[in-house]
N, CA, C and O atoms as a MOPAC input file, in Angstrom:
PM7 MOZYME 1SCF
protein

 N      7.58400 1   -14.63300 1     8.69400 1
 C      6.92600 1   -13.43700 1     9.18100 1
 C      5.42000 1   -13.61900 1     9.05600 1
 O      5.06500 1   -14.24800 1     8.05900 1
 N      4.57700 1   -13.23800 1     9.78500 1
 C      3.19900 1   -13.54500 1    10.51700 1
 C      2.76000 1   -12.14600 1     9.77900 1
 O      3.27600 1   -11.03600 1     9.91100 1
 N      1.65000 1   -12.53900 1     8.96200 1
 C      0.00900 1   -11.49200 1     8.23600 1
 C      0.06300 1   -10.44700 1     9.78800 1
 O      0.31700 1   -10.58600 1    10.98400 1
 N     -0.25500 1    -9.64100 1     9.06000 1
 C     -0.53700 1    -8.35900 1     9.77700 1
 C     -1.94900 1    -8.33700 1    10.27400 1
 O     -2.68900 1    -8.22400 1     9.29600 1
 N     -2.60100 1    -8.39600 1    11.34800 1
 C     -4.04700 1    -8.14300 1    11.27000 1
 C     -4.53400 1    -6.93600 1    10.98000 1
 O     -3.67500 1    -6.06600 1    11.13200 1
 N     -5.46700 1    -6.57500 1    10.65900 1
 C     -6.39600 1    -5.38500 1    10.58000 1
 C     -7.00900 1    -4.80400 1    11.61800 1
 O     -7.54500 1    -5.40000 1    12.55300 1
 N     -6.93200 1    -3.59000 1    11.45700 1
 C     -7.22800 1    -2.51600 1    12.75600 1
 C     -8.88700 1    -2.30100 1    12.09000 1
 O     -9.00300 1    -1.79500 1    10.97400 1
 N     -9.94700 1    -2.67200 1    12.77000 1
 C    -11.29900 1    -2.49400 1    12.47600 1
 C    -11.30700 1    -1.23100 1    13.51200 1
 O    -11.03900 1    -1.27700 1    14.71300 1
 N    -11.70800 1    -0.01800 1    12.69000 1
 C    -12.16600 1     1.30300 1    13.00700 1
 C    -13.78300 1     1.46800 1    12.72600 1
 O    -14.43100 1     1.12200 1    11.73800 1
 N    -14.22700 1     2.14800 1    13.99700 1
 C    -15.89200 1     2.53200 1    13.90600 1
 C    -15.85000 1     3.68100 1    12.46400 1
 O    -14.90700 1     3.75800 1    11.67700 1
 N    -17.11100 1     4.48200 1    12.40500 1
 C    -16.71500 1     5.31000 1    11.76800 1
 C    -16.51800 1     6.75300 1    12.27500 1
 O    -16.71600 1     7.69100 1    11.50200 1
 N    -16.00400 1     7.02900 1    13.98400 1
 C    -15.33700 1     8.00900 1    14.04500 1
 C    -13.40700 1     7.86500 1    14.13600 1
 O    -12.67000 1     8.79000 1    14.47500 1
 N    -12.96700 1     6.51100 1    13.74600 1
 C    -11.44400 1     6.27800 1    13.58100 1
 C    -11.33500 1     5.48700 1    14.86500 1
 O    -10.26100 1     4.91800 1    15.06300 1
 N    -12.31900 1     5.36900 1    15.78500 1
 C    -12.29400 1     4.45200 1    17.24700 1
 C    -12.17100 1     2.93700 1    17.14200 1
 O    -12.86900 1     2.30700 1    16.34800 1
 N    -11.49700 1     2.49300 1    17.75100 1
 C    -11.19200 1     1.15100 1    17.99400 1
 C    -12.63500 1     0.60800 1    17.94500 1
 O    -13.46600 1     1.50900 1    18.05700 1
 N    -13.20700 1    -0.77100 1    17.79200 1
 C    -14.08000 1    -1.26100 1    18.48900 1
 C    -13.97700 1    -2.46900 1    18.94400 1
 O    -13.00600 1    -3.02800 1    18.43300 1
 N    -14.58800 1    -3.17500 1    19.73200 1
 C    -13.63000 1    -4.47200 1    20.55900 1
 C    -13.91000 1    -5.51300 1    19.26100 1
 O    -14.76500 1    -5.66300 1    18.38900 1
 N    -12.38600 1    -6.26600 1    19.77600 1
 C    -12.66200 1    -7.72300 1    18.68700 1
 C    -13.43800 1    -8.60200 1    19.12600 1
 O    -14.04800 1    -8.13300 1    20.08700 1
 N    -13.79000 1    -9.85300 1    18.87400 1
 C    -14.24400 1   -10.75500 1    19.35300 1
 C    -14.28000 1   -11.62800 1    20.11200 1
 O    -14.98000 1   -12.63600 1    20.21100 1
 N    -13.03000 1   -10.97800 1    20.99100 1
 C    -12.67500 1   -11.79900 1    22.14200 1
 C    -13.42900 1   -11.11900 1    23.59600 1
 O    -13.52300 1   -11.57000 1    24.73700 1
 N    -13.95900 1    -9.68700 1    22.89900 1
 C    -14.05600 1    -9.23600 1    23.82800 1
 C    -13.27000 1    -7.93100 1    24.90500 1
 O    -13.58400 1    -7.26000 1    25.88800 1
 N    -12.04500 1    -8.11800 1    23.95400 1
 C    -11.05000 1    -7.00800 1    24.05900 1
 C    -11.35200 1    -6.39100 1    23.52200 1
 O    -12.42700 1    -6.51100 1    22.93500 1
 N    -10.27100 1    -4.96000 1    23.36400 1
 C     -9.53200 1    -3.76300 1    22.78700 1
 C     -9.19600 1    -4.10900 1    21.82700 1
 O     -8.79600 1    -5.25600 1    22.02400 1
 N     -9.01400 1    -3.73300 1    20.27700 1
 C     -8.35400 1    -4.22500 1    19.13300 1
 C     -6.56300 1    -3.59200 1    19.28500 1
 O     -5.49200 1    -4.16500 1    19.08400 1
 N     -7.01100 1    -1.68300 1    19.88100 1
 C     -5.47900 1    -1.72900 1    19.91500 1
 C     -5.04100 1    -0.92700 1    21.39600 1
 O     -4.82500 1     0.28000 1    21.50000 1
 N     -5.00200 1    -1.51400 1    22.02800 1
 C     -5.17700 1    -1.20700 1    23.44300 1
 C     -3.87300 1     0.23000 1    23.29100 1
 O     -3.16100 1     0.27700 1    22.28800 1
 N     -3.75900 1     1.16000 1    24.27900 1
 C     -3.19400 1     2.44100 1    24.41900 1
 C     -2.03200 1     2.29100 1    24.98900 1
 O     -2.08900 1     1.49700 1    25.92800 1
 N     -0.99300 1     2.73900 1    24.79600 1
 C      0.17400 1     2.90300 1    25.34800 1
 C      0.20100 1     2.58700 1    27.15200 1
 O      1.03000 1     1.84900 1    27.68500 1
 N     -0.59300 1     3.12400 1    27.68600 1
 C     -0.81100 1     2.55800 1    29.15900 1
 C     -1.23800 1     1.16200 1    29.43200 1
 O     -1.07100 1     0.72900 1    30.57200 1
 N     -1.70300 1     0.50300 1    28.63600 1
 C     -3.21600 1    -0.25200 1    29.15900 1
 C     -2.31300 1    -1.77000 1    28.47100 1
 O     -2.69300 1    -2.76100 1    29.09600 1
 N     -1.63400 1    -2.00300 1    27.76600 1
 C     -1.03500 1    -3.42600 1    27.43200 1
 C      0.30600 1    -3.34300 1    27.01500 1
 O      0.34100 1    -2.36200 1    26.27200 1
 N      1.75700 1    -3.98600 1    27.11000 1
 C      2.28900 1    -4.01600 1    26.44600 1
 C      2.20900 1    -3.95200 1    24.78200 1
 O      1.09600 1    -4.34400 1    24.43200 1
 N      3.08000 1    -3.56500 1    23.60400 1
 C      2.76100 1    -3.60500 1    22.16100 1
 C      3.65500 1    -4.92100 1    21.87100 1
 O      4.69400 1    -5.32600 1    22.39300 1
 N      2.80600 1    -5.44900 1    20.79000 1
 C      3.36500 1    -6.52400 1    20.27000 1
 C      4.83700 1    -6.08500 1    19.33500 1
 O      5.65900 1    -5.17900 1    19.47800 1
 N      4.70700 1    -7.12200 1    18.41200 1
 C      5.67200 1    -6.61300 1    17.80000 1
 C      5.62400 1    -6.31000 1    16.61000 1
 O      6.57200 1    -5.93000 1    15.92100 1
 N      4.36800 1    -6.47500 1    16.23900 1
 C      3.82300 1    -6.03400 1    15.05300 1
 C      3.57700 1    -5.02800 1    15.11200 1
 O      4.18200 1    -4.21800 1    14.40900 1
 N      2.30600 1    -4.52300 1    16.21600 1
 C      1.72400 1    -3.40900 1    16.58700 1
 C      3.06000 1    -1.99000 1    16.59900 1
 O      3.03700 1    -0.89000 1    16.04600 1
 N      3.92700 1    -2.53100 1    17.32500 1
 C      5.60000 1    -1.38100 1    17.58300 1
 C      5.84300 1    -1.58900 1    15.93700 1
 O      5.80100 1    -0.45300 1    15.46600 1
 N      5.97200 1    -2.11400 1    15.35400 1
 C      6.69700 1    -2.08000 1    14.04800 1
 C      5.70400 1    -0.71900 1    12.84700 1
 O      5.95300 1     0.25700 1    12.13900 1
 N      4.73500 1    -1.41400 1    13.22700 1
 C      3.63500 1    -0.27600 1    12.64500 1
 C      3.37800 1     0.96900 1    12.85900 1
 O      2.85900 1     1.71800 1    12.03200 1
 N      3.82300 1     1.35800 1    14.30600 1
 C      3.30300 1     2.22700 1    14.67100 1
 C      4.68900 1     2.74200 1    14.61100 1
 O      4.85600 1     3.76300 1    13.94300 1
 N      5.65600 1     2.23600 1    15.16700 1
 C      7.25500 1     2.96500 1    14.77400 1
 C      7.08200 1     3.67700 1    13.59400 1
 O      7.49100 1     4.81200 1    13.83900 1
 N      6.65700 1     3.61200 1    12.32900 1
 C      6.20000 1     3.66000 1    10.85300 1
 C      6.18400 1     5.16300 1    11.33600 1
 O      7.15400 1     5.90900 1    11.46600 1
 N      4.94200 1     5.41000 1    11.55300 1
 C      4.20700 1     6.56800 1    11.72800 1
 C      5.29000 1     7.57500 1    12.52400 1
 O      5.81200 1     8.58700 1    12.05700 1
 N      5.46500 1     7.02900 1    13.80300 1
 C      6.61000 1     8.10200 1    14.56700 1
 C      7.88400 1     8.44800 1    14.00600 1
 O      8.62400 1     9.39900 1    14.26100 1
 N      8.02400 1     7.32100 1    13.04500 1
 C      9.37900 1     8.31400 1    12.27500 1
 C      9.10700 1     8.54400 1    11.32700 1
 O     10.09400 1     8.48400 1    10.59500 1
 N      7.80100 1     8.94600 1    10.56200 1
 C      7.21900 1    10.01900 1     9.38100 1
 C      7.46200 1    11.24200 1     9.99100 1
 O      7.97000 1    12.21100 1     9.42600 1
 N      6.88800 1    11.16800 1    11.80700 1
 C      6.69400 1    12.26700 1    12.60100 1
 C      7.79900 1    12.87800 1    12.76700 1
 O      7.77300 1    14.10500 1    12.67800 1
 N      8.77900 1    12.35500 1    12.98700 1
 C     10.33400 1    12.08700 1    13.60600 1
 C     11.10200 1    13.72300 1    13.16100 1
 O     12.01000 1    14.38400 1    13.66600 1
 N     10.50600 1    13.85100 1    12.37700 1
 C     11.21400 1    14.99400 1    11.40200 1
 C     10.44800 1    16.39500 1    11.88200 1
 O      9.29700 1    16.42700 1    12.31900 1
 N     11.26200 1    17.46500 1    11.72300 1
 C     10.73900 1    18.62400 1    11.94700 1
 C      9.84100 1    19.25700 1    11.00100 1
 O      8.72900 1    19.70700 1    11.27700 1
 N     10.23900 1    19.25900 1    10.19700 1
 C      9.64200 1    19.42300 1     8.55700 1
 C      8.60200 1    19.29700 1     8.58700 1
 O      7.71600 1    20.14100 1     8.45400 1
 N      8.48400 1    17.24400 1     8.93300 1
 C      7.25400 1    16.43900 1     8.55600 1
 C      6.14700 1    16.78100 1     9.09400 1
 O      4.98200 1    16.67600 1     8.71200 1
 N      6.86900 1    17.42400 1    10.50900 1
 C      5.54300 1    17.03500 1    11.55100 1
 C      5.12100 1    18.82500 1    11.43600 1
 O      3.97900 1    19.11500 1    11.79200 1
 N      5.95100 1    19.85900 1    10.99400 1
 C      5.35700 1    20.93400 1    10.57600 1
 C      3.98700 1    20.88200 1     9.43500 1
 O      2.83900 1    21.32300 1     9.48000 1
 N      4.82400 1    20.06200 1     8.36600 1
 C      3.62100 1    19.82400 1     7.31600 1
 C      2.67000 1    19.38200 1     7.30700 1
 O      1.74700 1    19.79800 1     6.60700 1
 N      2.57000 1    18.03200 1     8.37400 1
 C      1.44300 1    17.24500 1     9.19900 1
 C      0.08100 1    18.03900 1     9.52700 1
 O     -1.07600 1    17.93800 1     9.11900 1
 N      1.00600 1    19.21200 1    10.82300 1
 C      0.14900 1    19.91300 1    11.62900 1
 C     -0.65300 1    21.11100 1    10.56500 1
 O     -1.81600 1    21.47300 1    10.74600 1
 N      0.21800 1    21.60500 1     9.46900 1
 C     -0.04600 1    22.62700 1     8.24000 1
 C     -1.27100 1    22.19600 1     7.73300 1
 O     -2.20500 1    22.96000 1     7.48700 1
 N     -1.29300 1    20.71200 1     7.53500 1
 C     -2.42300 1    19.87500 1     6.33700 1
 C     -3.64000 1    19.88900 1     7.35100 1
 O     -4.73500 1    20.41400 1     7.15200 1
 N     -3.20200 1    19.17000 1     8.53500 1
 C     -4.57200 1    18.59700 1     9.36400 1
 C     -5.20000 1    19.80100 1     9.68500 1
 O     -6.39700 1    19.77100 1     9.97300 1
 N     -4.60000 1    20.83800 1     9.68300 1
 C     -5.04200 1    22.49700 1    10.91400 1
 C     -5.64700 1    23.49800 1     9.76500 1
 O     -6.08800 1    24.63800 1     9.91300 1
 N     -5.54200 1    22.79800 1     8.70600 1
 C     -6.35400 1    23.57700 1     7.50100 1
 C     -7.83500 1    23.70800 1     7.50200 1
 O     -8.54700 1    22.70600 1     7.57100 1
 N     -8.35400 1    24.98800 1     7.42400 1
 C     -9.96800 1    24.94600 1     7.13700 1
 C     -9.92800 1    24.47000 1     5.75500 1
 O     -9.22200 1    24.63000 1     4.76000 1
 N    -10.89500 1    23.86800 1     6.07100 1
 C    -11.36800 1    23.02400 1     4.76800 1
 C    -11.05400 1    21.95900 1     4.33700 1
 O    -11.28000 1    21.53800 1     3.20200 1
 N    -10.15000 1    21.08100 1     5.75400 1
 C    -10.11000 1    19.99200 1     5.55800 1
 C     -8.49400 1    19.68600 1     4.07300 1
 O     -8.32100 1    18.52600 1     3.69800 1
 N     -7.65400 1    20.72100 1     3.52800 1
 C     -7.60300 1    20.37100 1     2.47600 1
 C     -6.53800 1    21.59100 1     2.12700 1
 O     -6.89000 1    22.73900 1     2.39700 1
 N     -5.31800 1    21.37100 1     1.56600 1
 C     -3.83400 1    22.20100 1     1.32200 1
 C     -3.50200 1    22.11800 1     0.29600 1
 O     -3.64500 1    20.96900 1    -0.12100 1
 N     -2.90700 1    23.09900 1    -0.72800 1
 C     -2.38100 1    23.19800 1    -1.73700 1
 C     -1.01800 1    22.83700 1    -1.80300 1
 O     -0.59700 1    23.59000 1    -0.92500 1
 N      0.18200 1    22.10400 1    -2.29400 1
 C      1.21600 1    22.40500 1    -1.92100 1
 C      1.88700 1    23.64100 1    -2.39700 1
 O      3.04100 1    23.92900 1    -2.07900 1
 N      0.99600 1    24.49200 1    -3.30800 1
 C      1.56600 1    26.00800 1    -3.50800 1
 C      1.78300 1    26.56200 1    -2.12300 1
 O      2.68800 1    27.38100 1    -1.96600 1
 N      1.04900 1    26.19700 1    -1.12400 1
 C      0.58000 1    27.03400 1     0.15400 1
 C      1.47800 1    26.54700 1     0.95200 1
 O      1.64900 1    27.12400 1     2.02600 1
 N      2.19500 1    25.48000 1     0.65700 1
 C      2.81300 1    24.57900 1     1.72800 1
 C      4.56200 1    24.72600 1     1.84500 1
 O      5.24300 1    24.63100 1     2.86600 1
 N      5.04300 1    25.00600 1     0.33900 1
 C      6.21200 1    25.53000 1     0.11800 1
 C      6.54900 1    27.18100 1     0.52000 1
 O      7.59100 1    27.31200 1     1.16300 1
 N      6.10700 1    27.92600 1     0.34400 1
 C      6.70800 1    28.91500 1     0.91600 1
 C      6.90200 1    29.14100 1     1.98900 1
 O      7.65900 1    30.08100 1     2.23200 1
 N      6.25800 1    28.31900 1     3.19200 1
 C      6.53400 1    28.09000 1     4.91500 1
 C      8.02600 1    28.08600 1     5.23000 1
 O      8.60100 1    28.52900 1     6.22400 1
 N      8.73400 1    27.21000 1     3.66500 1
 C     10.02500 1    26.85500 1     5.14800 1
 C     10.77900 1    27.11600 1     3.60400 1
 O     10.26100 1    27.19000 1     2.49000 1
 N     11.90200 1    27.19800 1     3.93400 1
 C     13.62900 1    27.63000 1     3.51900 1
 C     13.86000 1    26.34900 1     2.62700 1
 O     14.97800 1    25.90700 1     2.89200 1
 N     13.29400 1    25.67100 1     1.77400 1
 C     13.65200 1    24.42200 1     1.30800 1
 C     12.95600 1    24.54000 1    -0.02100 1
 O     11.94200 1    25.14500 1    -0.36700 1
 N     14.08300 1    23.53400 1    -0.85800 1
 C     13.42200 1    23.59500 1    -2.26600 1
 C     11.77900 1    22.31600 1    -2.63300 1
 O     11.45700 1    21.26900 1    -2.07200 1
 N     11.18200 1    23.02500 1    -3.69700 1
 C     10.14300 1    22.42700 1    -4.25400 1
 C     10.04700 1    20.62600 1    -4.21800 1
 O      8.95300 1    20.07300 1    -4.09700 1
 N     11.06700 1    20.00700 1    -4.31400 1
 C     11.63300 1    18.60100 1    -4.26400 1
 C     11.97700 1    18.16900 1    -3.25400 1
 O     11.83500 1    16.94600 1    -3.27500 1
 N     12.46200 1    18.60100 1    -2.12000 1
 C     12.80700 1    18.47400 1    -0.70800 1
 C     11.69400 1    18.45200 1    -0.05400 1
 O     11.49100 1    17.48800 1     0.68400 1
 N     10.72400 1    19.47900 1    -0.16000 1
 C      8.83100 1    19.21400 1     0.30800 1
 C      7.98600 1    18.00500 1     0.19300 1
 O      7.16800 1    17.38900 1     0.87600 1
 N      8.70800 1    17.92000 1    -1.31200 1
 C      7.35400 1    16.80500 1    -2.19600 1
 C      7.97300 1    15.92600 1    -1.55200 1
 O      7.14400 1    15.02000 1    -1.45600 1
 N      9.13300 1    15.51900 1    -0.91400 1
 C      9.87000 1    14.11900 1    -0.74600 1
 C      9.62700 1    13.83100 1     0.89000 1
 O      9.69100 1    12.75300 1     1.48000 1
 N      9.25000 1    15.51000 1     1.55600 1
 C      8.67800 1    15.19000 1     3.15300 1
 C      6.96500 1    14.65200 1     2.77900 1
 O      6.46500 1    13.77100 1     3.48000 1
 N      6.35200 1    15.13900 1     1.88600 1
 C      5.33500 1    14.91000 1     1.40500 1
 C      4.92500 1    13.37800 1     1.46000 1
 O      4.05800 1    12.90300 1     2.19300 1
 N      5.83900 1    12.58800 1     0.40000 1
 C      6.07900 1    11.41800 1    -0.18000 1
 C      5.72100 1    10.39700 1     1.26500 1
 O      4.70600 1     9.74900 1     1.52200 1
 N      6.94900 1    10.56300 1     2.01200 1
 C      7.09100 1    10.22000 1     3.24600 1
 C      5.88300 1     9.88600 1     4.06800 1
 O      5.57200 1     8.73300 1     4.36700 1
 N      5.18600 1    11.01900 1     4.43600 1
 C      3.92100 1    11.38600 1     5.26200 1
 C      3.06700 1    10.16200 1     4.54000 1
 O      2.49200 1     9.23900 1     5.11800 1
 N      3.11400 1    10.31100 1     3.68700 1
 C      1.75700 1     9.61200 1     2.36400 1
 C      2.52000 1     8.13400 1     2.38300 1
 O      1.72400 1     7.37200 1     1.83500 1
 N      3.34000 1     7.61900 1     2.64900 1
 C      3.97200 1     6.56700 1     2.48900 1
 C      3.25600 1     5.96300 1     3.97500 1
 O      2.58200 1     4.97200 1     3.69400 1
 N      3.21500 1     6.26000 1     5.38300 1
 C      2.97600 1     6.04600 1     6.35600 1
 C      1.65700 1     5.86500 1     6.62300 1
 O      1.21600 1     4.97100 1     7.34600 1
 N      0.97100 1     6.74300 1     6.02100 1
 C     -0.52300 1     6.89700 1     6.01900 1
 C     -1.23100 1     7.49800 1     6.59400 1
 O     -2.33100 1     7.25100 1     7.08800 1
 N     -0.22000 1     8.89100 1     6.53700 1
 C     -0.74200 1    10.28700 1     7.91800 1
 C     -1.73300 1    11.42800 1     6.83100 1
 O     -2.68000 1    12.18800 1     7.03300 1
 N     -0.90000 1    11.03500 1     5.61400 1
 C     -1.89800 1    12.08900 1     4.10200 1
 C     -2.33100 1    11.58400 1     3.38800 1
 O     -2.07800 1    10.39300 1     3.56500 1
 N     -3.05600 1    11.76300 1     2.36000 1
 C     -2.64300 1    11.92800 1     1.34800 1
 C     -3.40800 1    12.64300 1     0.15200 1
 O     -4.11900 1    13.51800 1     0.64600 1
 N     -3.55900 1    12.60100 1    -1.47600 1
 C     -3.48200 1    13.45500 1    -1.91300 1
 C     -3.94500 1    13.34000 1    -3.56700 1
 O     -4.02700 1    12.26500 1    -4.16200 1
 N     -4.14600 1    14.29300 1    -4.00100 1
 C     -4.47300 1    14.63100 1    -5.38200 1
 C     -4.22600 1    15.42300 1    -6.15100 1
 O     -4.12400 1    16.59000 1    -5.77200 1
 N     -4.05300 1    15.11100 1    -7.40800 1
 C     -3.62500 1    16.40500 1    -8.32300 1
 C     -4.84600 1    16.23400 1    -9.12800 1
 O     -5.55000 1    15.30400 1    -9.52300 1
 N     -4.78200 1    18.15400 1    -9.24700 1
 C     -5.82000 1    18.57300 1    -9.86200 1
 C     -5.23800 1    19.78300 1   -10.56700 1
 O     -4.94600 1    20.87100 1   -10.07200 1
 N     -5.10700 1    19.29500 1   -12.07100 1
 C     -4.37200 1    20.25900 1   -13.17800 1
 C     -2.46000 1    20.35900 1   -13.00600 1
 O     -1.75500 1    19.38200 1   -13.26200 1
 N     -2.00000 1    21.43800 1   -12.63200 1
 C     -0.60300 1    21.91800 1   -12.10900 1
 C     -0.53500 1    21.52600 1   -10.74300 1
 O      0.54100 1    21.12300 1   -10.30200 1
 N     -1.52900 1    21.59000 1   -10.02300 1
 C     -1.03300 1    21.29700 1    -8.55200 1
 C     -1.98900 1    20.26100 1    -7.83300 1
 O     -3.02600 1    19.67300 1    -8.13800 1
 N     -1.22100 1    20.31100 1    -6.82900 1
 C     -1.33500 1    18.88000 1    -5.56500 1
 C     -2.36000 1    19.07900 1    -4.48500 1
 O     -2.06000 1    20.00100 1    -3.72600 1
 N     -3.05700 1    18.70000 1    -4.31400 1
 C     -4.11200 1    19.03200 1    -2.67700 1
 C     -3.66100 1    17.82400 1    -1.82200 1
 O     -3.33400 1    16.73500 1    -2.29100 1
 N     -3.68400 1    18.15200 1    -0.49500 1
 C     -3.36300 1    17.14800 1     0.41900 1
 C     -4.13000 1    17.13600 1     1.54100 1
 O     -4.95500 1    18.04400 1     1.63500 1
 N     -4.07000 1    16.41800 1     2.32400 1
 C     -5.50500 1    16.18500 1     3.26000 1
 C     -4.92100 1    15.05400 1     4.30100 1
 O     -4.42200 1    14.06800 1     3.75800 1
 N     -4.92700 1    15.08600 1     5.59200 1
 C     -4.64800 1    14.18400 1     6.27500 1
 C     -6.00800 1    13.28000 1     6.42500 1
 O     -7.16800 1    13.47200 1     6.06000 1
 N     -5.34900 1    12.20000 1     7.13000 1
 C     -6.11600 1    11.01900 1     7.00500 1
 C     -6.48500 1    10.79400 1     8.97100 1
 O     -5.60800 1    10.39700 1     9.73900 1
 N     -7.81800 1    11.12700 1     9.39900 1
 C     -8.02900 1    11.30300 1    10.51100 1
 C     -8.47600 1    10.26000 1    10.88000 1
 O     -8.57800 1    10.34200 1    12.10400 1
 N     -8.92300 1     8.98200 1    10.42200 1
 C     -8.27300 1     7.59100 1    10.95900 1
 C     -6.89900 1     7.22100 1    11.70900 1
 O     -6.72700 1     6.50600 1    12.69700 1
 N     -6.37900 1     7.62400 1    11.26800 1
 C     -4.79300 1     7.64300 1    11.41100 1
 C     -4.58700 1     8.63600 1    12.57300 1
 O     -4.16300 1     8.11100 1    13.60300 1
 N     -4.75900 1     9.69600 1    12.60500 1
 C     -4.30100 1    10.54800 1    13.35600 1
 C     -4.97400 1    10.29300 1    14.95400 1
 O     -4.32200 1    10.62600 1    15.94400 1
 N     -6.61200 1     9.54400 1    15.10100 1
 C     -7.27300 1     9.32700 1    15.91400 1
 C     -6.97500 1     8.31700 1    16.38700 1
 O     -7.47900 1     7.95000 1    17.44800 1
 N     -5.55100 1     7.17300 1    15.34600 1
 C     -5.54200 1     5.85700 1    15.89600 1
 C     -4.10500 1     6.30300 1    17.00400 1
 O     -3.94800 1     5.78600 1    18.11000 1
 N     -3.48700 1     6.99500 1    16.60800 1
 C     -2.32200 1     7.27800 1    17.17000 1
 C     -2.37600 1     8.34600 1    18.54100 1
 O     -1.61000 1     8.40800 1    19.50300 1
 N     -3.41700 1     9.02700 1    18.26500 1
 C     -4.35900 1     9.73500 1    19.59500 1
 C     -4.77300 1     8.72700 1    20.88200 1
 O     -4.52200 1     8.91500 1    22.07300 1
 N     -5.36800 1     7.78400 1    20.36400 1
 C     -5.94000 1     6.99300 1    20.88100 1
 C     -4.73800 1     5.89700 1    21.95900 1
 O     -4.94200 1     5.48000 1    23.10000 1
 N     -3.47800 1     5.67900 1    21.04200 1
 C     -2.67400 1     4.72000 1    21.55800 1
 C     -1.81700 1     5.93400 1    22.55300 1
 O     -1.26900 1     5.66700 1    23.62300 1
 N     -1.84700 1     6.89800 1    22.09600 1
 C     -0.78700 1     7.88200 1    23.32200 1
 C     -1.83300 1     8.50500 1    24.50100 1
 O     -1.41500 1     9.34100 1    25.30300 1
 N     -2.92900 1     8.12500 1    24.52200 1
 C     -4.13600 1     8.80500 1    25.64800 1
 C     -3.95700 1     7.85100 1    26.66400 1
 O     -3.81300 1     6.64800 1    26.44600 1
 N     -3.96500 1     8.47600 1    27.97600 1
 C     -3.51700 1     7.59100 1    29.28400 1
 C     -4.96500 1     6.95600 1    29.61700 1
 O     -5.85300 1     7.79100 1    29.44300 1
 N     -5.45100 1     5.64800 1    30.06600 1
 C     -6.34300 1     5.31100 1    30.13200 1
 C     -7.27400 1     5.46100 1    31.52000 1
 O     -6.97700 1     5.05600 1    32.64400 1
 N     -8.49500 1     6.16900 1    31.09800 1
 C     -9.18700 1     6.62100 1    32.48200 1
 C     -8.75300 1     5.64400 1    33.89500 1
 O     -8.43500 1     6.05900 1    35.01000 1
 N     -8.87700 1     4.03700 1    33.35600 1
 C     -8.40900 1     3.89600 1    35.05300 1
 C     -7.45800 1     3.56000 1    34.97500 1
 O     -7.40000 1     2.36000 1    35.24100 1
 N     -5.79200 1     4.33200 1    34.52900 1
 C     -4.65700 1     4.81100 1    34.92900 1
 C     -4.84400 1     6.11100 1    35.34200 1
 O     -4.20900 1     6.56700 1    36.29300 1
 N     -5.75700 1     6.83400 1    34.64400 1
 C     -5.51100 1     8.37200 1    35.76800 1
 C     -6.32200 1     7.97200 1    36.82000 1
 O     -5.92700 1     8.44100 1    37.88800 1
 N     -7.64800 1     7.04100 1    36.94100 1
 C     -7.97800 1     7.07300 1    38.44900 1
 C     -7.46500 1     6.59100 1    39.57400 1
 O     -7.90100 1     6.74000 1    40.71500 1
 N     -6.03400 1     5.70200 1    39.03300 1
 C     -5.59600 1     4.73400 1    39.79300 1
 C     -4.24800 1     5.73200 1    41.07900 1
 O     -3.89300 1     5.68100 1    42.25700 1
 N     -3.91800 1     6.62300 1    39.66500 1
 C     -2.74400 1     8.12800 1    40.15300 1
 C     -3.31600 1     9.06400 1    40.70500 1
 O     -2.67800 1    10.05700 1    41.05400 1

């Protein structure tokens, strides 16, 4: 099995070209995915995959202030304290959150690298919409 390369992000989470002169991670329209690239990114879509997850996702990122309690995060849905932390776990395993404890409780915070890289690979590329 073949090293993983590294995704070099500007500092708004944007691709910037490698040294060939390309795209580092070209968009769902614009190149076939390798098989690294699908393996990685599969990662992420089945963190998403879940109803739960992708509730808690949208809960963390859609927060003013950048920033969620999981006091705030459990009473949303019909599920116990351990069943959360373990959609939690998940998210943070992928690299869509993650998080800190401070005293009794947890703050969580998505990771907008991540969220801009996966933006980026599902955005149709200007000359595919000029081409349609």
């Amino acid at each position: 099995m073949s090293k993983q390369e590294l995704v070099v992000l500007d500092e708004s989470g944007a691709c910037e070209e490698n040294g060939e002169g390309g795209v580092c991670c070209p968009g769902l329209v614009a190149a076939p995915l390798g098989e690294e690239q699908a393996a990685e990114l599969a990662k992420l879509f089945k963190a998403m995959g879940d109803p739960v997850r992708l509730r808690l996702l949208s809960m963390i990122a859609s927060r003013a202030g950048g920033e969620v309690c999981v006091c705030d995060l459990t009473p949303a849905f019909d599920l116990s304290q351990p069943t959360i932390s373990h959609h939690l776990k998940l998210l943070r395993q992928a690299g869509l959150i993650d998080c800190e404890r401070r005293g009794t409780w947890v703050y969580y915070w998505a990771l907008p690298a991540t969220l801009d890289r996966l933006a980026a690979f599902l955005a149709p590329s200007r000359t595919a919409g000029a081409a349609g």
